[in-house]
PDB file of N, CA, C and O in Angstrom:
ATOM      1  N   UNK A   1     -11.712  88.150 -21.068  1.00  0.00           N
ATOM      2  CA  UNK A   1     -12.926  87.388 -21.270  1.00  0.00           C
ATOM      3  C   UNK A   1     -12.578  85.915 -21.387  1.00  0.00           C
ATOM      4  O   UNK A   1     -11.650  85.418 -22.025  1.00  0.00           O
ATOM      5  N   UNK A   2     -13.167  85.530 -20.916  1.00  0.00           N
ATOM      6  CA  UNK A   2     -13.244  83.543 -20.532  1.00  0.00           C
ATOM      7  C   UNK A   2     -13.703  82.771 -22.039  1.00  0.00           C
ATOM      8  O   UNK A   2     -14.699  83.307 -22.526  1.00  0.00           O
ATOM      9  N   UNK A   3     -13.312  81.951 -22.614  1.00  0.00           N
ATOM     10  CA  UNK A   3     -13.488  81.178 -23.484  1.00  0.00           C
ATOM     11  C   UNK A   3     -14.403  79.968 -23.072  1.00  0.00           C
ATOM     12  O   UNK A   3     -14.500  79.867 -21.849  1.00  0.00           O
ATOM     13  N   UNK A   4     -14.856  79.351 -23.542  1.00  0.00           N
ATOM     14  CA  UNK A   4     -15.596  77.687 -23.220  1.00  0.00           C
ATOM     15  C   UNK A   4     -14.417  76.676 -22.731  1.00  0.00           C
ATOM     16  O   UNK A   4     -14.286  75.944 -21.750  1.00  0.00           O
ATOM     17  N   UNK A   5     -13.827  76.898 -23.574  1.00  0.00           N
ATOM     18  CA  UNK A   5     -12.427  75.797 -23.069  1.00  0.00           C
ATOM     19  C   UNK A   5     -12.154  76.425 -21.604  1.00  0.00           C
ATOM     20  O   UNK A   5     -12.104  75.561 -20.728  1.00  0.00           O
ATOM     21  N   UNK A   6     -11.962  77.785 -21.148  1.00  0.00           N
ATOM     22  CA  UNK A   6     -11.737  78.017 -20.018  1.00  0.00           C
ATOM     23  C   UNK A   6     -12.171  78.130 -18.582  1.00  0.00           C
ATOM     24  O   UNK A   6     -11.674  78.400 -17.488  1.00  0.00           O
ATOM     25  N   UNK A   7     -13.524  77.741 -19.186  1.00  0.00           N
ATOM     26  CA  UNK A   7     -14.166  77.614 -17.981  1.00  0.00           C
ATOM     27  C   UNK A   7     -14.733  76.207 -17.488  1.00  0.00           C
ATOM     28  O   UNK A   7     -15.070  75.154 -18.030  1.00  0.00           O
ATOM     29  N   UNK A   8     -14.652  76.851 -15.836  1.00  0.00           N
ATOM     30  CA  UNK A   8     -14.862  75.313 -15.115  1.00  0.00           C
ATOM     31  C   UNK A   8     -15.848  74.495 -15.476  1.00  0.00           C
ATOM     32  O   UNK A   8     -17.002  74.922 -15.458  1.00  0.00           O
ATOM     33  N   UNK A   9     -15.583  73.236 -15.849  1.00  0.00           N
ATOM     34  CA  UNK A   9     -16.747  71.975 -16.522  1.00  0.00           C
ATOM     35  C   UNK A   9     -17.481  71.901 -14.836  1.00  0.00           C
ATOM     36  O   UNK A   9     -17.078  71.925 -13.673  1.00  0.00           O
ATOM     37  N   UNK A  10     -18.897  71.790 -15.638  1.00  0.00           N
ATOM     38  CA  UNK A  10     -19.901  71.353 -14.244  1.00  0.00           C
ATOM     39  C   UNK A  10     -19.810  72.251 -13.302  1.00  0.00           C
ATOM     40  O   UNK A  10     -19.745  71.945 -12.112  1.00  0.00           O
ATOM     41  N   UNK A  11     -19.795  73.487 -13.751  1.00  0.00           N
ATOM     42  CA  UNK A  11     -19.304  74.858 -12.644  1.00  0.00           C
ATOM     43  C   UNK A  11     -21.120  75.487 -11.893  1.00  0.00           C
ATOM     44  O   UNK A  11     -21.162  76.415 -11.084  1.00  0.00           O
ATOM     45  N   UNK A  12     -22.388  74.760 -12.379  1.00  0.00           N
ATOM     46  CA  UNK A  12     -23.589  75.039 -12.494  1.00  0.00           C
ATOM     47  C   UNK A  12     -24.055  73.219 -12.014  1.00  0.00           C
ATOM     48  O   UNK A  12     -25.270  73.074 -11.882  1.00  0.00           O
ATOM     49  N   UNK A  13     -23.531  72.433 -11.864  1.00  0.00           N
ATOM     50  CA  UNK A  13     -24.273  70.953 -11.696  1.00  0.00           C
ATOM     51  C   UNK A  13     -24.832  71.293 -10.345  1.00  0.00           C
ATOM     52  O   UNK A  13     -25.983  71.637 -10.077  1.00  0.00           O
ATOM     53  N   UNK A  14     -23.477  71.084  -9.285  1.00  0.00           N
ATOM     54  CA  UNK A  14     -24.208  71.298  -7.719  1.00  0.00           C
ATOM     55  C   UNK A  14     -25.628  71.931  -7.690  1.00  0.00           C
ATOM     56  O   UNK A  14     -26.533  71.193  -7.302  1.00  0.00           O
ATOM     57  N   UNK A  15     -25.934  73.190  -8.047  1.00  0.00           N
ATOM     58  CA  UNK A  15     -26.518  74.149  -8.150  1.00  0.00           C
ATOM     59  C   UNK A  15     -27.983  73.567  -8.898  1.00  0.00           C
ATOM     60  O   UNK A  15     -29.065  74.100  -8.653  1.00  0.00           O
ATOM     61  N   UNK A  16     -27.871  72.641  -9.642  1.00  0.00           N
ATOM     62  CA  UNK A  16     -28.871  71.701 -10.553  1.00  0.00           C
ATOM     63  C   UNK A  16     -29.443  70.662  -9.689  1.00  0.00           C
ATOM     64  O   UNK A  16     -30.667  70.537  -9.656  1.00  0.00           O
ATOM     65  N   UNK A  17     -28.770  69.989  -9.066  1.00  0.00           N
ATOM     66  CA  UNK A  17     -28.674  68.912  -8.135  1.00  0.00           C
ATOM     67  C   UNK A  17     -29.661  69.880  -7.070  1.00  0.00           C
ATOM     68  O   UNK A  17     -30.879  69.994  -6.939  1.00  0.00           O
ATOM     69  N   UNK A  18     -29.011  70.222  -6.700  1.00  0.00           N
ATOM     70  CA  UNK A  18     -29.886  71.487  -5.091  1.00  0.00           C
ATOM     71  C   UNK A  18     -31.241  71.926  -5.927  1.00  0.00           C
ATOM     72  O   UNK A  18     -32.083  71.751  -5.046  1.00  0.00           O
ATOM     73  N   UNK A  19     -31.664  72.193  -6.596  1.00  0.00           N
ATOM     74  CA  UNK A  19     -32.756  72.506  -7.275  1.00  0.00           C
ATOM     75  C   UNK A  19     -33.592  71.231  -6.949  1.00  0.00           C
ATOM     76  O   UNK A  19     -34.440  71.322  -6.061  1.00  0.00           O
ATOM     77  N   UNK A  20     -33.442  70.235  -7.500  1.00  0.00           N
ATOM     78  CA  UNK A  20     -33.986  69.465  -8.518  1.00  0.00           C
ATOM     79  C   UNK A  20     -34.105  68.623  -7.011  1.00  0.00           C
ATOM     80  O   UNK A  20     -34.985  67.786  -7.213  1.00  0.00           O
ATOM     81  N   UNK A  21     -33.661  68.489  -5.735  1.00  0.00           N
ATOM     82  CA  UNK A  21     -33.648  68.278  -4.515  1.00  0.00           C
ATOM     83  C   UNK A  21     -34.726  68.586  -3.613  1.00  0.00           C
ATOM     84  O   UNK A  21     -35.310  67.880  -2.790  1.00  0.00           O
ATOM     85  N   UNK A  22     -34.915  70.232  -4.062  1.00  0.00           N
ATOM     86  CA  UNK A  22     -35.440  71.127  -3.170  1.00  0.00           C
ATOM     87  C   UNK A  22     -36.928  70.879  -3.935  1.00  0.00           C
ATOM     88  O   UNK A  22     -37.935  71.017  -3.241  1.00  0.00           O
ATOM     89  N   UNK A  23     -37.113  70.415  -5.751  1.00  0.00           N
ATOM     90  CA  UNK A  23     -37.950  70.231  -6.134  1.00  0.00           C
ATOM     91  C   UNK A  23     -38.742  69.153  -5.204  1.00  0.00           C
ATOM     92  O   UNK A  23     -39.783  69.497  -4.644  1.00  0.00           O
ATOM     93  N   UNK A  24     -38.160  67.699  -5.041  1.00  0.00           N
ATOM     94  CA  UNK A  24     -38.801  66.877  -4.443  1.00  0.00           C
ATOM     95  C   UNK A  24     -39.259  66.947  -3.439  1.00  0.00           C
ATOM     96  O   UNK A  24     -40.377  66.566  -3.092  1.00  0.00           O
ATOM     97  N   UNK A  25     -38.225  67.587  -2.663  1.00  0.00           N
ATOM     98  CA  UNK A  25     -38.945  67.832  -1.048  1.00  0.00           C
ATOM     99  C   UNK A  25     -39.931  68.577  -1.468  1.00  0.00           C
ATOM    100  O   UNK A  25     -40.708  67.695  -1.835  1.00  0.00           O
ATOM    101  N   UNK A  26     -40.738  70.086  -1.790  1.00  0.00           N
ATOM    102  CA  UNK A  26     -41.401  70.258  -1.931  1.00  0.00           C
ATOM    103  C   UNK A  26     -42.999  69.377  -2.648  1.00  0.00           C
ATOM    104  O   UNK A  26     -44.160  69.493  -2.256  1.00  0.00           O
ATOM    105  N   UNK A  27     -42.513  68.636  -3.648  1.00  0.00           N
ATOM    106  CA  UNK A  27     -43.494  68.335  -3.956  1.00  0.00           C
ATOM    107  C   UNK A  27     -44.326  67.141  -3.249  1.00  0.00           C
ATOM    108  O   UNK A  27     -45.485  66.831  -3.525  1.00  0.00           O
ATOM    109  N   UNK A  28     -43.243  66.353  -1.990  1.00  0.00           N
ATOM    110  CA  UNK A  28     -43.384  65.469  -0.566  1.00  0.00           C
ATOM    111  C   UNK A  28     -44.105  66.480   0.035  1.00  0.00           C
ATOM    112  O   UNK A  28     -45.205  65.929   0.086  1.00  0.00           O
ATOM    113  N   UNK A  29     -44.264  67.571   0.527  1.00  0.00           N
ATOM    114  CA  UNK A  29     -44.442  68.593   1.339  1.00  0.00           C
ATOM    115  C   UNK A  29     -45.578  69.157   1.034  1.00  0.00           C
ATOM    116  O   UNK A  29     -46.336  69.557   1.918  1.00  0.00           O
ATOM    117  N   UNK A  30     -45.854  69.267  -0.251  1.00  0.00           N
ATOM    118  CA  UNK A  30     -47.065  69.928  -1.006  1.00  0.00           C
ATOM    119  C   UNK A  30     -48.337  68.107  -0.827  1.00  0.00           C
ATOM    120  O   UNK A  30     -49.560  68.197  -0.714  1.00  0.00           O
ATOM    121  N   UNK A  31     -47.883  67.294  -0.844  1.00  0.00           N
ATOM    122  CA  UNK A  31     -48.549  66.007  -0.664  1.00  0.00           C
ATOM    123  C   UNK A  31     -49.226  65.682   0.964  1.00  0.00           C
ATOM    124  O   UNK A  31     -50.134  64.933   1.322  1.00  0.00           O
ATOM    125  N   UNK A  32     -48.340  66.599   1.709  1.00  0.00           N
ATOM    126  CA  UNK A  32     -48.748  66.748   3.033  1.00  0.00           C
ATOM    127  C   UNK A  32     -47.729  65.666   3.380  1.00  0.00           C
ATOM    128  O   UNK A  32     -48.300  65.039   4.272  1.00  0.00           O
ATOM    129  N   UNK A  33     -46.441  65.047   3.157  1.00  0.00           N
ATOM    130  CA  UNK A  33     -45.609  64.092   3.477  1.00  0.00           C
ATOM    131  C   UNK A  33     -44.753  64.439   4.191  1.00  0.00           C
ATOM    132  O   UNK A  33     -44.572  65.627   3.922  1.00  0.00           O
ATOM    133  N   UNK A  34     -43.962  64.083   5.107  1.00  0.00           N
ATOM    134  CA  UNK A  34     -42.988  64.685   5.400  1.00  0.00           C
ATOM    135  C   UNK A  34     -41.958  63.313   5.249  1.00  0.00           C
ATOM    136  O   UNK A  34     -42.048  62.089   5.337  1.00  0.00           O
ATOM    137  N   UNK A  35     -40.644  64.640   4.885  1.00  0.00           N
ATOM    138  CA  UNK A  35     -39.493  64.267   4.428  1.00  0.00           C
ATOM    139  C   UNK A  35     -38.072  64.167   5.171  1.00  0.00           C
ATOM    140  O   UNK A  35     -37.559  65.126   5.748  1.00  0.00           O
ATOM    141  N   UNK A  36     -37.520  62.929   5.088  1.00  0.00           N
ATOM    142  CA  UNK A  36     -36.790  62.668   6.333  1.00  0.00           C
ATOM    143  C   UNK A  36     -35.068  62.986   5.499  1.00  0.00           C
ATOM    144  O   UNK A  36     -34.958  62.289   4.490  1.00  0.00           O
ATOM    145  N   UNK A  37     -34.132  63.655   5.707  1.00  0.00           N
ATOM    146  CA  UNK A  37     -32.824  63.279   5.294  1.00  0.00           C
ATOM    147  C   UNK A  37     -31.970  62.859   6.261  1.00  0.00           C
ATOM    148  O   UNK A  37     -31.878  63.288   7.411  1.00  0.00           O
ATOM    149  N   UNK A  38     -31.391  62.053   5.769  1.00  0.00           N
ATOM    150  CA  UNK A  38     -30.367  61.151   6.586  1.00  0.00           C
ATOM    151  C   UNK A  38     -29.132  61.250   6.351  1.00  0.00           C
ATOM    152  O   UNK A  38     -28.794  61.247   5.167  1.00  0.00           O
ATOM    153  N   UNK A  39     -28.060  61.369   7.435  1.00  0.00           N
ATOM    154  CA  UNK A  39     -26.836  61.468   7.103  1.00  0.00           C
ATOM    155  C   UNK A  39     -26.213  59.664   8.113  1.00  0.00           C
ATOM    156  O   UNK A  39     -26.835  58.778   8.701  1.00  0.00           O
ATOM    157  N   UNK A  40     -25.072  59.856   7.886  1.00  0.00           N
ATOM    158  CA  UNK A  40     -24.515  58.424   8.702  1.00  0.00           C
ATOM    159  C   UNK A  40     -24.946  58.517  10.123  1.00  0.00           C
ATOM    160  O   UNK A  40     -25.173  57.504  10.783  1.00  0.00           O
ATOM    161  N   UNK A  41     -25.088  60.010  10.718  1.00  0.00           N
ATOM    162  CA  UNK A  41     -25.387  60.124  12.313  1.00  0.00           C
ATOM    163  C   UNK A  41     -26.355  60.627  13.063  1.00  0.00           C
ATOM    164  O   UNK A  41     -26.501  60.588  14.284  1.00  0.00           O
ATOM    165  N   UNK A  42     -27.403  61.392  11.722  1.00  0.00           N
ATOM    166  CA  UNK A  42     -28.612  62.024  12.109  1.00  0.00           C
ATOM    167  C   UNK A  42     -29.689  62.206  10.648  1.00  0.00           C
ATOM    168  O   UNK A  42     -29.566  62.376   9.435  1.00  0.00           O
ATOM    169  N   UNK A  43     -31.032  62.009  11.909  1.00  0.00           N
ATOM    170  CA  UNK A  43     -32.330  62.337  10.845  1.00  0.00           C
ATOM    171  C   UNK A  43     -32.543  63.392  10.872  1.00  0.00           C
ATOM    172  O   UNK A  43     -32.893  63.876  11.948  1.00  0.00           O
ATOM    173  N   UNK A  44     -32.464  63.964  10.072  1.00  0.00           N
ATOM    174  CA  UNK A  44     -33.541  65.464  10.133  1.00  0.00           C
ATOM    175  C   UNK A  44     -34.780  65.083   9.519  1.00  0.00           C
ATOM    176  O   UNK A  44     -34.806  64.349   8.530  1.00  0.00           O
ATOM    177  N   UNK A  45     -36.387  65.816  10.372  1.00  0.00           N
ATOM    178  CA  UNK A  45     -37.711  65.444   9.770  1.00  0.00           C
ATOM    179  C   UNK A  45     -38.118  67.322   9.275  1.00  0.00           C
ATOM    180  O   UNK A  45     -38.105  68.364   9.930  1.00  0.00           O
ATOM    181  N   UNK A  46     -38.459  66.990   7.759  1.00  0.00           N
ATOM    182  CA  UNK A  46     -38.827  68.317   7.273  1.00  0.00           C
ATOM    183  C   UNK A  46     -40.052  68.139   7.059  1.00  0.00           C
ATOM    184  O   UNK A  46     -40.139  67.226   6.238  1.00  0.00           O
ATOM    185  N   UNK A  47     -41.252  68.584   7.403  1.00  0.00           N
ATOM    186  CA  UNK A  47     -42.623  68.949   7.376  1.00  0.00           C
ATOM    187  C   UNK A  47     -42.824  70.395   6.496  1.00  0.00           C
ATOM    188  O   UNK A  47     -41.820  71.054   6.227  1.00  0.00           O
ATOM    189  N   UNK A  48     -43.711  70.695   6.212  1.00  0.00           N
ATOM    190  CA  UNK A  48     -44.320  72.037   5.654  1.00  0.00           C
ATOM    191  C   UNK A  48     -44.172  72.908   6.463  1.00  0.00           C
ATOM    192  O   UNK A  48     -44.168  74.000   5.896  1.00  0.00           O
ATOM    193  N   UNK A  49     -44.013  73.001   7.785  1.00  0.00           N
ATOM    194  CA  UNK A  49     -43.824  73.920   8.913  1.00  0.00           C
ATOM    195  C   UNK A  49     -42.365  74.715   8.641  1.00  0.00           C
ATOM    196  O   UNK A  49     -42.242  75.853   9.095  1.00  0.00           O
ATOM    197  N   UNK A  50     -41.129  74.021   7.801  1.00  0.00           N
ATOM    198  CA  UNK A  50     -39.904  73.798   8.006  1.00  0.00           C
ATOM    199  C   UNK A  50     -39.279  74.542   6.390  1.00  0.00           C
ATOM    200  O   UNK A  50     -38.160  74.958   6.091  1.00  0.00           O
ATOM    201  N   UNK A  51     -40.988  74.437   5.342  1.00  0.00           N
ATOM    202  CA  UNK A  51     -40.373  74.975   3.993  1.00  0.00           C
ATOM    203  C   UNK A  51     -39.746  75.968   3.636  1.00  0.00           C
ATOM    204  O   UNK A  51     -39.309  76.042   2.487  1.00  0.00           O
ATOM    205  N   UNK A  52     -39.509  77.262   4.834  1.00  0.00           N
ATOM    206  CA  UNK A  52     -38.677  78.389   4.472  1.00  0.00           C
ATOM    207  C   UNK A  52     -37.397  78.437   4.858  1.00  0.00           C
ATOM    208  O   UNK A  52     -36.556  79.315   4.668  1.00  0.00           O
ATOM    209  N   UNK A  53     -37.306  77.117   5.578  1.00  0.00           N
ATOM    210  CA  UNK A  53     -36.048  76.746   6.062  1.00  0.00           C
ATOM    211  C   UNK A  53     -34.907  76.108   5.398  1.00  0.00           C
ATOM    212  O   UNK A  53     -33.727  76.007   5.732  1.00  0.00           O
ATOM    213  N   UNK A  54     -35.785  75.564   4.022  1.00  0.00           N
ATOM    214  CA  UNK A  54     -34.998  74.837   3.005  1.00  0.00           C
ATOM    215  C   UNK A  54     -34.482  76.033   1.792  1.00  0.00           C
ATOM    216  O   UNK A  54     -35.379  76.802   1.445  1.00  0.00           O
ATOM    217  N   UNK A  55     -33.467  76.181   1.306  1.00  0.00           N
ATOM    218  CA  UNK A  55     -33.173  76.849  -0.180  1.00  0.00           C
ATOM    219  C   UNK A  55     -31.855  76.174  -0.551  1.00  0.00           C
ATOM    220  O   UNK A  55     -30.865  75.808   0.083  1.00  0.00           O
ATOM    221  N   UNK A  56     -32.213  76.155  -1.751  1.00  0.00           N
ATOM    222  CA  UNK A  56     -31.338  76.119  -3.051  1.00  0.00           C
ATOM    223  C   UNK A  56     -30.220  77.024  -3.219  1.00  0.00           C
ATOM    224  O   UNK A  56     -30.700  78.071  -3.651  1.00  0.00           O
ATOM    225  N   UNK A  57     -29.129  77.124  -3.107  1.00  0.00           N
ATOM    226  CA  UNK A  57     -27.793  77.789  -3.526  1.00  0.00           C
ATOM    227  C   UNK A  57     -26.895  77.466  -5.048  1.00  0.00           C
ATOM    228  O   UNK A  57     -26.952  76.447  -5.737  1.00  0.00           O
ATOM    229  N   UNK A  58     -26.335  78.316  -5.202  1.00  0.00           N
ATOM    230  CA  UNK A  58     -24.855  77.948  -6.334  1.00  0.00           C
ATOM    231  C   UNK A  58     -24.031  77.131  -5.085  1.00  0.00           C
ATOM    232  O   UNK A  58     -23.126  76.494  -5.625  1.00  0.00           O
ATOM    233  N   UNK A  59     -24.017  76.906  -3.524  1.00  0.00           N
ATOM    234  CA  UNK A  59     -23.323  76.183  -3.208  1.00  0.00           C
ATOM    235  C   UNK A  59     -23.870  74.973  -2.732  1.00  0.00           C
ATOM    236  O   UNK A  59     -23.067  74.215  -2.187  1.00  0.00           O
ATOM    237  N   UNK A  60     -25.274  74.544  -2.822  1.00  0.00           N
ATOM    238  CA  UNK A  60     -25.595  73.362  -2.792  1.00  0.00           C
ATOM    239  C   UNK A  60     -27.029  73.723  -1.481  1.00  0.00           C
ATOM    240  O   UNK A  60     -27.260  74.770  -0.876  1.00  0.00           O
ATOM    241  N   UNK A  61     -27.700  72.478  -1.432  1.00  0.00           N
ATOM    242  CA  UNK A  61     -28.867  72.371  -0.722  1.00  0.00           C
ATOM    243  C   UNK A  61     -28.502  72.701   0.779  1.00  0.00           C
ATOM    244  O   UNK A  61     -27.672  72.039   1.401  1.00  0.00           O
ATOM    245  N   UNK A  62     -29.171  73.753   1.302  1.00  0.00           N
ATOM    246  CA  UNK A  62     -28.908  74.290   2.697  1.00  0.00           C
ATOM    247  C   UNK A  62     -30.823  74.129   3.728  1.00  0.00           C
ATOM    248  O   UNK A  62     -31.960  74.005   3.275  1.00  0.00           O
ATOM    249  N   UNK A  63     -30.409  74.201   4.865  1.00  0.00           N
ATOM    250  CA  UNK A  63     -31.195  73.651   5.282  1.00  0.00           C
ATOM    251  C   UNK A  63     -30.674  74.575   7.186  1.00  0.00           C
ATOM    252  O   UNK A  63     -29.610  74.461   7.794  1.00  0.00           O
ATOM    253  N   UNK A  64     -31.650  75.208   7.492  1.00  0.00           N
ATOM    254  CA  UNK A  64     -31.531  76.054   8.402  1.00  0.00           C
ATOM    255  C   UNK A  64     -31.186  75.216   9.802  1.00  0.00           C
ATOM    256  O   UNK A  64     -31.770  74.140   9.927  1.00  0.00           O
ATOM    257  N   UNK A  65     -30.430  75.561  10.685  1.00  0.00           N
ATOM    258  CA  UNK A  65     -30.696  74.658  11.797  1.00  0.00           C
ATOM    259  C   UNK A  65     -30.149  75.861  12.982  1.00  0.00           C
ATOM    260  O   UNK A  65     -28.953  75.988  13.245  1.00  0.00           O
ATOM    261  N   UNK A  66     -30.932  76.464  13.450  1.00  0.00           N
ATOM    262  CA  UNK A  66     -30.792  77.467  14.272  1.00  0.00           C
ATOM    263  C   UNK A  66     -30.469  78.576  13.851  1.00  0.00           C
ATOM    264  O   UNK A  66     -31.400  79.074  13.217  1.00  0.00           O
ATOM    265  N   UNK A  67     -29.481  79.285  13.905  1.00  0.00           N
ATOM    266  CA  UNK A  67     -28.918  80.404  13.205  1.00  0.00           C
ATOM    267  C   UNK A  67     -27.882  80.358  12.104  1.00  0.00           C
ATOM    268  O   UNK A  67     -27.513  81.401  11.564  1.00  0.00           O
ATOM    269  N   UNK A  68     -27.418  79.207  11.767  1.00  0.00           N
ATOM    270  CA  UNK A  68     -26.754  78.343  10.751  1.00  0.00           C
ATOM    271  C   UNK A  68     -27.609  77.619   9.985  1.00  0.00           C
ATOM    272  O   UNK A  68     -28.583  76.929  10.284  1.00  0.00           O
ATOM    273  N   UNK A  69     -26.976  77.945   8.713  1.00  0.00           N
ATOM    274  CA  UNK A  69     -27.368  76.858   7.143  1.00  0.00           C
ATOM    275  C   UNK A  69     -26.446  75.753   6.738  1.00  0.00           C
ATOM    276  O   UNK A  69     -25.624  75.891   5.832  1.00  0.00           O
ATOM    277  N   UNK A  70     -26.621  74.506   7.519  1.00  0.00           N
ATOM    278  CA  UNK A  70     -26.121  73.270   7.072  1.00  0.00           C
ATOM    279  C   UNK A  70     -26.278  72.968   5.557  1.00  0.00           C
ATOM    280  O   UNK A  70     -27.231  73.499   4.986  1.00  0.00           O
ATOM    281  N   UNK A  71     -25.428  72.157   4.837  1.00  0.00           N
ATOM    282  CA  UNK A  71     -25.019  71.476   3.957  1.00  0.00           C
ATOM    283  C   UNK A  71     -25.959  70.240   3.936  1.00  0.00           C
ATOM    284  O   UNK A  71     -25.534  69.346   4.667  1.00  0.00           O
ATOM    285  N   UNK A  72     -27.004  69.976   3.362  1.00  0.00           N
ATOM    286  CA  UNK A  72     -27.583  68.631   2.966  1.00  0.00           C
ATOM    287  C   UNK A  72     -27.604  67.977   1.204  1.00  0.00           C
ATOM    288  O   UNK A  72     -28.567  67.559   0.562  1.00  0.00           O
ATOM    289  N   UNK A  73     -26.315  68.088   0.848  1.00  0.00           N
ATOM    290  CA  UNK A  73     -26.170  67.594  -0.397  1.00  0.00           C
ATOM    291  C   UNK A  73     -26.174  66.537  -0.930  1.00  0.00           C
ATOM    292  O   UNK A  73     -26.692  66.143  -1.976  1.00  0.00           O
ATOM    293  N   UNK A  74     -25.091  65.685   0.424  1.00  0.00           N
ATOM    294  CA  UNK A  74     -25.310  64.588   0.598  1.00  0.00           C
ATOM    295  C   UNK A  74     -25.665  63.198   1.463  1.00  0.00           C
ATOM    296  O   UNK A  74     -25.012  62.184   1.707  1.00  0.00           O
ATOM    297  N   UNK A  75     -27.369  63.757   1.897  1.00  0.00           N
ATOM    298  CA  UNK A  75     -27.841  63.290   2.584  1.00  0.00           C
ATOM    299  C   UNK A  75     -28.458  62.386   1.542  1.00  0.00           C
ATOM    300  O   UNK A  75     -28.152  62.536   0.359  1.00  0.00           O
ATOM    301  N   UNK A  76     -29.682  61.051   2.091  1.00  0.00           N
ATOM    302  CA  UNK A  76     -30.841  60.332   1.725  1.00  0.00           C
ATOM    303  C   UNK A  76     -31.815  61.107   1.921  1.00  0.00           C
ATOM    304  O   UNK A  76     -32.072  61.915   2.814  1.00  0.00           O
ATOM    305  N   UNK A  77     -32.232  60.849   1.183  1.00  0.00           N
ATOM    306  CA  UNK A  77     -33.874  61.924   1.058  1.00  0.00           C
ATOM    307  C   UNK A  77     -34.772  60.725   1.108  1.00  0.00           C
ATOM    308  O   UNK A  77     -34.483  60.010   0.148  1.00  0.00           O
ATOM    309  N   UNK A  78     -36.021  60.052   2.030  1.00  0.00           N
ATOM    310  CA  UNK A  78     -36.908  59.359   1.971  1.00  0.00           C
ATOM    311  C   UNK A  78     -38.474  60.413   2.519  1.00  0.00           C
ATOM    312  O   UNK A  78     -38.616  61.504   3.070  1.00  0.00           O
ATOM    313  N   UNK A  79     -39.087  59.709   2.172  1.00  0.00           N
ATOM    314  CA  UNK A  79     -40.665  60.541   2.667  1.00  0.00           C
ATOM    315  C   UNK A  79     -41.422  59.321   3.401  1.00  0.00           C
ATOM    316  O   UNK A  79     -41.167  58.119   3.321  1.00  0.00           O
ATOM    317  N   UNK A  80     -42.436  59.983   4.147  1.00  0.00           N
ATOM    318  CA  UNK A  80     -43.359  59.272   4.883  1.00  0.00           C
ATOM    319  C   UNK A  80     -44.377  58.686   3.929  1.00  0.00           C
ATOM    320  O   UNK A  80     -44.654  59.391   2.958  1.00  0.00           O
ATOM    321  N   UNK A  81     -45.160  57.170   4.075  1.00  0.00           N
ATOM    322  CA  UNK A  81     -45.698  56.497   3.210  1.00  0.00           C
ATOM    323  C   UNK A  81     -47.408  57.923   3.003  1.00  0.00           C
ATOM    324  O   UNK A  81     -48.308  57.694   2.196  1.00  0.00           O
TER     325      UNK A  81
END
Protein backbone atom coordinates (compact mmCIF):
# COMPACT_ATOMS: atom_id res chain seq x y z
CA UNK A 1 0.00 0.00 0.00
CA UNK A 2 1.22 3.55 -1.16
CA UNK A 3 1.74 6.21 1.50
CA UNK A 4 1.15 10.16 0.67
CA UNK A 5 4.81 10.69 0.64
CA UNK A 6 4.76 7.99 -2.08
CA UNK A 7 2.78 9.00 -4.38
CA UNK A 8 3.18 10.99 -7.52
CA UNK A 9 2.64 14.95 -6.66
CA UNK A 10 0.09 16.39 -9.29
CA UNK A 11 -0.61 12.74 -10.46
CA UNK A 12 -4.63 14.16 -11.02
CA UNK A 13 -3.65 18.06 -12.30
CA UNK A 14 -3.51 17.19 -16.19
CA UNK A 15 -6.75 15.49 -15.70
CA UNK A 16 -8.11 18.94 -13.81
CA UNK A 17 -6.73 21.10 -16.47
CA UNK A 18 -8.67 18.79 -19.34
CA UNK A 19 -11.83 19.22 -17.36
CA UNK A 20 -11.86 22.63 -16.57
CA UNK A 21 -10.88 23.06 -20.62
CA UNK A 22 -13.55 20.94 -21.84
CA UNK A 23 -15.68 23.09 -19.25
CA UNK A 24 -15.09 26.27 -21.35
CA UNK A 25 -15.41 24.99 -24.63
CA UNK A 26 -18.65 23.80 -23.75
CA UNK A 27 -19.95 26.62 -22.15
CA UNK A 28 -18.57 28.76 -25.79
CA UNK A 29 -20.64 26.03 -27.46
CA UNK A 30 -23.69 26.10 -25.27
CA UNK A 31 -23.54 30.21 -26.16
CA UNK A 32 -23.81 29.11 -29.76
CA UNK A 33 -19.87 30.32 -30.16
CA UNK A 34 -17.58 28.54 -31.73
CA UNK A 35 -14.25 27.74 -30.46
CA UNK A 36 -11.04 27.95 -32.24
CA UNK A 37 -7.68 26.04 -30.75
CA UNK A 38 -4.52 26.90 -32.00
CA UNK A 39 -1.36 25.22 -32.13
CA UNK A 40 2.03 26.94 -33.79
CA UNK A 41 0.77 25.22 -37.28
CA UNK A 42 -2.94 24.71 -37.21
CA UNK A 43 -6.56 25.98 -36.30
CA UNK A 44 -8.91 23.66 -35.39
CA UNK A 45 -12.77 25.28 -35.45
CA UNK A 46 -15.04 23.40 -32.80
CA UNK A 47 -18.77 24.22 -33.22
CA UNK A 48 -21.61 22.25 -31.37
CA UNK A 49 -21.70 19.90 -34.35
CA UNK A 50 -18.09 18.67 -33.07
CA UNK A 51 -19.19 18.30 -29.03
CA UNK A 52 -18.91 14.47 -28.98
CA UNK A 53 -15.77 14.78 -30.46
CA UNK A 54 -14.23 16.55 -27.52
CA UNK A 55 -13.49 14.44 -23.98
CA UNK A 56 -11.68 14.81 -21.03
CA UNK A 57 -9.07 12.01 -20.03
CA UNK A 58 -6.58 11.14 -16.94
CA UNK A 59 -4.32 11.77 -20.07
CA UNK A 60 -5.31 15.16 -20.99
CA UNK A 61 -7.84 17.01 -23.47
CA UNK A 62 -8.42 14.81 -26.66
CA UNK A 63 -10.15 15.91 -29.52
CA UNK A 64 -11.21 13.42 -32.39
CA UNK A 65 -9.72 13.94 -35.81
CA UNK A 66 -10.76 11.06 -37.98
CA UNK A 67 -10.21 7.81 -36.44
CA UNK A 68 -7.56 9.22 -34.00
CA UNK A 69 -7.75 11.29 -30.65
CA UNK A 70 -5.23 14.13 -30.82
CA UNK A 71 -3.69 15.78 -27.81
CA UNK A 72 -5.02 19.48 -27.38
CA UNK A 73 -3.50 20.35 -24.01
CA UNK A 74 -1.50 22.65 -25.22
CA UNK A 75 -3.23 24.53 -27.57
CA UNK A 76 -4.91 28.48 -27.32
CA UNK A 77 -8.35 28.24 -26.81
CA UNK A 78 -10.12 31.61 -28.28
CA UNK A 79 -14.00 31.83 -29.22
CA UNK A 80 -15.88 33.71 -31.81
CA UNK A 81 -17.06 37.36 -30.68
Amino acid sequence: MLTNDQMTPDRFARWARARARLAFIHKHLDQGRTVYSTTALRVVKLTAKNRDQIRATKTGLLVQHGNKWLSHDYTTLTTSA
